[in-house]
Legacy VTK file of the C-alpha trace (Angstrom):
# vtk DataFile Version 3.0
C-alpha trace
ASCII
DATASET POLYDATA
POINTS 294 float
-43.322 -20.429 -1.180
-40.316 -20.933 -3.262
-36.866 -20.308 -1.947
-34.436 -17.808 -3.814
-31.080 -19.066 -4.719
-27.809 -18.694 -3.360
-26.074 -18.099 -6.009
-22.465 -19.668 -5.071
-20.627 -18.932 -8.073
-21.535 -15.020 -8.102
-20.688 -14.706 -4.512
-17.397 -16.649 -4.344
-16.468 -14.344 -7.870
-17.303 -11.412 -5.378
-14.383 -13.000 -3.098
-12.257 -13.722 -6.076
-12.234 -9.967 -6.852
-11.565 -9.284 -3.249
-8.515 -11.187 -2.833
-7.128 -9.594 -6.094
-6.982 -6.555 -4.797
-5.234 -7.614 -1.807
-2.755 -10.012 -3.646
-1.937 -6.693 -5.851
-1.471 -4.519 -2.915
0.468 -6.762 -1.201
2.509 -7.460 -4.261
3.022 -3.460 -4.531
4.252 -3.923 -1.028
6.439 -6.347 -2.201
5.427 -9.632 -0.997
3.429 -11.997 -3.971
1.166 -14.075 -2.297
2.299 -17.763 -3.281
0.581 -21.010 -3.002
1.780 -24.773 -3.695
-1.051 -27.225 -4.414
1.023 -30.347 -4.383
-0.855 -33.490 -6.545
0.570 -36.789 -6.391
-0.295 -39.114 -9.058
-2.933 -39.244 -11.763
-6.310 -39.224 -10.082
-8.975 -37.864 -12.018
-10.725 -35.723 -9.671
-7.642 -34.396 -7.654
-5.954 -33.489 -11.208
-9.211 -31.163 -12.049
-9.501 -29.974 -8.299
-5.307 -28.312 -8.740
-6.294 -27.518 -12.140
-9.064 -25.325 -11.301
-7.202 -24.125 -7.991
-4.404 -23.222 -10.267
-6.277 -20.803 -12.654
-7.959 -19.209 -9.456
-4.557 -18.318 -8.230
-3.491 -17.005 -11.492
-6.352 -14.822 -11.695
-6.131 -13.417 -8.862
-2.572 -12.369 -8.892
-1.359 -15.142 -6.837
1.844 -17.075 -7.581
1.029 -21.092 -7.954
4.111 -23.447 -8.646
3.338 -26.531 -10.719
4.052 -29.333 -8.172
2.592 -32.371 -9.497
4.878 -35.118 -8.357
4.740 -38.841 -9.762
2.110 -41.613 -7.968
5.639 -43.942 -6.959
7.668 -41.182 -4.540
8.138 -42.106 -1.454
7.142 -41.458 2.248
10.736 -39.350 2.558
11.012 -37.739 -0.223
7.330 -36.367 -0.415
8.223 -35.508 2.933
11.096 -33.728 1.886
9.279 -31.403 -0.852
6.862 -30.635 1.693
9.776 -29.152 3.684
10.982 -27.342 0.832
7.952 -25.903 0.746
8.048 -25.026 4.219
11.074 -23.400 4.355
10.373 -21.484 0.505
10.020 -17.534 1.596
7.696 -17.433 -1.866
5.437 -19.799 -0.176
2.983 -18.649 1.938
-0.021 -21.015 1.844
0.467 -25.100 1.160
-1.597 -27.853 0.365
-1.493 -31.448 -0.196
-4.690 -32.578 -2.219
-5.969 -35.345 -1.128
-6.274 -38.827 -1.639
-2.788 -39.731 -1.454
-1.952 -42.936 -3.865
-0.922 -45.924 -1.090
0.871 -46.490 0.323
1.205 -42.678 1.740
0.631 -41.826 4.821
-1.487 -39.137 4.519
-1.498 -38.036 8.019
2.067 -37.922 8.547
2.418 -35.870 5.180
-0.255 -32.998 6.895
1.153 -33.025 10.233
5.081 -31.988 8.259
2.800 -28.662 6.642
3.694 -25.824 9.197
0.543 -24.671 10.714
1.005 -21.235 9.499
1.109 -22.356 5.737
-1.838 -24.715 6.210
-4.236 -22.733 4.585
-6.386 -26.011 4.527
-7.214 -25.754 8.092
-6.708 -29.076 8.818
-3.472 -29.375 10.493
-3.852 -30.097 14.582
-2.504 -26.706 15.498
-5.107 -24.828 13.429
-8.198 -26.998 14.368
-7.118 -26.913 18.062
-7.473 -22.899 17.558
-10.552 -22.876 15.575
-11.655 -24.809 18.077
-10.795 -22.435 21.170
-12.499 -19.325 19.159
-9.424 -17.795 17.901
-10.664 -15.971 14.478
-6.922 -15.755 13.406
-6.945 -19.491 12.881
-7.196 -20.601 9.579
-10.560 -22.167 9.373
-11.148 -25.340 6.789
-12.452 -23.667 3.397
-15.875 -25.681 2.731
-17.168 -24.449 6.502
-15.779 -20.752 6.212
-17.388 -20.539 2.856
-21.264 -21.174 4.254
-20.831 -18.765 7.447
-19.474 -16.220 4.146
-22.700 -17.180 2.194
-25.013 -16.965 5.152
-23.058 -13.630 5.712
-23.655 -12.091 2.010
-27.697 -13.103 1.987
-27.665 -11.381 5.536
-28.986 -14.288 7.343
-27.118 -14.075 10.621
-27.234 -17.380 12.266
-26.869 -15.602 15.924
-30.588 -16.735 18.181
-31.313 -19.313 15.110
-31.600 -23.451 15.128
-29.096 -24.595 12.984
-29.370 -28.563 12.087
-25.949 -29.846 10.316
-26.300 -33.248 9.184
-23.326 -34.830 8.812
-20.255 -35.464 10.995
-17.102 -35.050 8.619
-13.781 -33.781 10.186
-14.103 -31.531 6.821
-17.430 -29.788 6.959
-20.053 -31.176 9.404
-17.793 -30.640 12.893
-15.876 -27.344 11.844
-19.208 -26.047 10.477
-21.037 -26.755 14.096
-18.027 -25.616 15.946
-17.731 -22.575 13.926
-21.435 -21.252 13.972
-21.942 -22.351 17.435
-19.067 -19.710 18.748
-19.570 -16.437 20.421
-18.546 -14.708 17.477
-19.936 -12.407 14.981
-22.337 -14.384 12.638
-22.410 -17.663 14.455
-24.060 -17.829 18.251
-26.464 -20.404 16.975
-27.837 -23.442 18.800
-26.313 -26.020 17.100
-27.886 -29.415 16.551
-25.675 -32.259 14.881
-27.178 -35.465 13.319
-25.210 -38.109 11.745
-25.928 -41.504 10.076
-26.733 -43.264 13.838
-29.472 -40.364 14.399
-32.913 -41.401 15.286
-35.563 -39.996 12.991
-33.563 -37.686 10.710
-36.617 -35.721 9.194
-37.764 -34.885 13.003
-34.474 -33.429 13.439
-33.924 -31.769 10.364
-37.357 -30.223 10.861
-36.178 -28.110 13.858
-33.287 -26.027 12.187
-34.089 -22.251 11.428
-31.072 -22.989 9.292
-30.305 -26.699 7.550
-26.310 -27.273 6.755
-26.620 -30.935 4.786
-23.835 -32.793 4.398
-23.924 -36.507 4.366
-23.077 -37.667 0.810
-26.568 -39.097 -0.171
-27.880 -38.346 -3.404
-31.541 -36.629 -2.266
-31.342 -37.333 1.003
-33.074 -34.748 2.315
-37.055 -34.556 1.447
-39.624 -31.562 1.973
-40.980 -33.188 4.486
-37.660 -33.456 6.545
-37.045 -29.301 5.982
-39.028 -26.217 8.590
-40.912 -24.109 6.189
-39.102 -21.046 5.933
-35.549 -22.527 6.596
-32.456 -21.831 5.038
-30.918 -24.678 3.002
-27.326 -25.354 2.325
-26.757 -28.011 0.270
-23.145 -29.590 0.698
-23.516 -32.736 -1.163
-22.320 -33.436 -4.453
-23.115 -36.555 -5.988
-23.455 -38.288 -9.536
-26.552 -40.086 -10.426
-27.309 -41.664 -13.655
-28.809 -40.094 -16.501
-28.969 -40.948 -20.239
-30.634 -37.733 -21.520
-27.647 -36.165 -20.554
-24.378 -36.334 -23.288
-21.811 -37.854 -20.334
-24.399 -39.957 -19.069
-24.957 -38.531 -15.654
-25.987 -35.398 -13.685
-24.657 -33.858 -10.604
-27.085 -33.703 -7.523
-26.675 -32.600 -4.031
-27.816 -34.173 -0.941
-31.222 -31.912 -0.929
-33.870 -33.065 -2.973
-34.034 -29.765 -4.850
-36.969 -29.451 -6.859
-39.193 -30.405 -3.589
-37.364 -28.501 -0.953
-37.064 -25.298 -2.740
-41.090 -25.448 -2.235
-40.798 -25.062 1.568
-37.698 -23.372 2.213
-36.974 -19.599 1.817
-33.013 -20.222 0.590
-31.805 -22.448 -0.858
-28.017 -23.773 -2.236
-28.235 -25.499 -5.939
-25.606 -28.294 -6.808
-23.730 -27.292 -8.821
-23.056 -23.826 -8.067
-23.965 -23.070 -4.526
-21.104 -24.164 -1.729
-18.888 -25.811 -4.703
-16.874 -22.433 -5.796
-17.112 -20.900 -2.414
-14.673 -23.840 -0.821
-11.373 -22.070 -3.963
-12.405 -18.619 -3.212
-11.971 -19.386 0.890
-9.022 -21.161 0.037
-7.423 -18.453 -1.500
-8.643 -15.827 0.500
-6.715 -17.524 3.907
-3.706 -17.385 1.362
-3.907 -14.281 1.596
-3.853 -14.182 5.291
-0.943 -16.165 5.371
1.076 -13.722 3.496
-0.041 -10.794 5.151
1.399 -12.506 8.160
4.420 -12.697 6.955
4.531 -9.235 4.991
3.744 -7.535 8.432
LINES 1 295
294 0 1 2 3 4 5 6 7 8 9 10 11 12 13 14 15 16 17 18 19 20 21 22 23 24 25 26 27 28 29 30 31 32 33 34 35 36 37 38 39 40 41 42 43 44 45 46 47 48 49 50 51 52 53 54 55 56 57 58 59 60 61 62 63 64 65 66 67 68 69 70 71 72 73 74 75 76 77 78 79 80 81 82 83 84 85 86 87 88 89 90 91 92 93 94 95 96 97 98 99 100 101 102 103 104 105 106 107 108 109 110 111 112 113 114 115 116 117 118 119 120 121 122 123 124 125 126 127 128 129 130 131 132 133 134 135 136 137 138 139 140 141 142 143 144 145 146 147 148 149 150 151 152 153 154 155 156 157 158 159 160 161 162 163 164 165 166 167 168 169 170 171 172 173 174 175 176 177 178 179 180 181 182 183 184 185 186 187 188 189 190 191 192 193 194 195 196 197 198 199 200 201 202 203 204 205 206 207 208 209 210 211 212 213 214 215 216 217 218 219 220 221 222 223 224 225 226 227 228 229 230 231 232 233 234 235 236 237 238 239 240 241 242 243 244 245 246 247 248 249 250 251 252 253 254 255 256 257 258 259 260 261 262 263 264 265 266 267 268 269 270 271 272 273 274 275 276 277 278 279 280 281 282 283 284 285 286 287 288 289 290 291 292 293
């Protein structure tokens, strides 16, 4: 057996043309969906996260301010923007990328994001929602995007074993919580293993469905996967590599090459959950400003 990809990046350009048409009808209607991806300081990785988040929302029709503010502001006045923000009427979805340079309090800046801008899905509000099963809570984007791709290869989780290693506040939980609901496309039995879990590959054996998120570079081997599962592969991690021109490769948390031999789907890294977490994001944008067009 050899598993058929999910191909991330043709699904979440699927969603991408979705939410296009509903930023342009709702622009015709005469609210422009808006989003503000604020990015404090220079890091790296957060610069190309906004970067890419930004060209999403200008190709879909959405309006994206530029607020990149400098790595010294302080506690009050970041605190203050985010307000601005709050209060903007051309501002319907907000988020703060994260890490914050120190020494912000990265908390205290979430908790000021009104819960119906927090497109994340992170503030207290929205998580205390997800939690209760309400489906008009914004739900974090990483999760919603694997219930969408289990959705679009018509796997429907509802009877199955799902196994989610990992216990993140960002994926692992929500992911659990979400397919574990009695909702359309979740009803699973849910099993959740973390790094104190006794015999991993036992575990990890029992899910109809395998959600793997635990930030170690080919964690999981064949031997730790049901035959016939379905494999989503969270984990993105850089390894070494000097045939390669930067000097390193991107791997998931799936040993790939061996899985794929025993599974039935399977995510590749890159381009399997990656480009689903921007289209998700933009797509509860445009929930947010329906909400307020109604």
């Amino acid at each position: 057996m050899t598993a058929e990809l999910i191909d991330g990046k043709q699904i979440a350009s699927e969603i991408r043309a979705e939410v296009a048409e509903s930023a342009l009808d709702l622009t015709e209607r005469g609210t422009r969906p808006g989003l503000a991806a604020v990015l404090v300081g220079d890091d790296p990785a957060s610069q190309v996260y906004v970067r890419m988040k930004k060209r999403a929302c200008e190709e879909a029709g959405i309006y994206a301010p530029d607020m990149h503010l400098p790595a010294d502001i302080s506690q009050s006045e970041l605190l203050d923007r985010v307000e601005q923000l709050n209060e903007d009427p051309k501002i319907h979805g907000i988020l703060v990328q994260l890490p914050l340079p120190d020494p912000l309090d990265e908390a205290e800046v979430m908790l000021r994001v009104r819960p119906e801008k927090d497109v994340d899905g992170f503030h207290p509000v929205n998580v205390g929602r997800m939690v209760s099963g309400d489906m008009d809570a914004f739900r974090p984007a990483t999760p919603a995007g694997i219930q969408e791709l289990l959705k679009r290869i018509d796997c429907d989780p509802q009877g199955k074993h799902v196994v989610v290693m990992g216990r993140s506040n960002i994926v692992g939980r929500p992911v659990a919580e979400i397919l574990s609901q009695k909702q359309p496309w979740a009803n699973a039995t849910v099993t959740l293993a973390h790094s104190r879990t006794h015999d991993m590959g036992e575990i990890g054996r029992l899910g109809d469905i395998l959600i793997v998120a635990i930030g170690r570079a080919d964690f999981v081997t064949p031997d730790m996967v049901k035959p016939g599962a379905v494999v989503i592969d969270v984990g993105v991690n850089r390894v070494d590599d000097p045939t390669r021109e930067k000097g390193y490769r991107l791997v998931g948390d799936v040993e790939f090459d061996g899985v794929r031999e025993v599974a039935s789907w399977i995510t590749p890294v890159p381009g399997g959950v990656g480009p689903m977490t921007i289209a998700m994001l933009l797509k509860n944008t445009i929930k947010a400003a329906g909400r307020f067009a109604a």
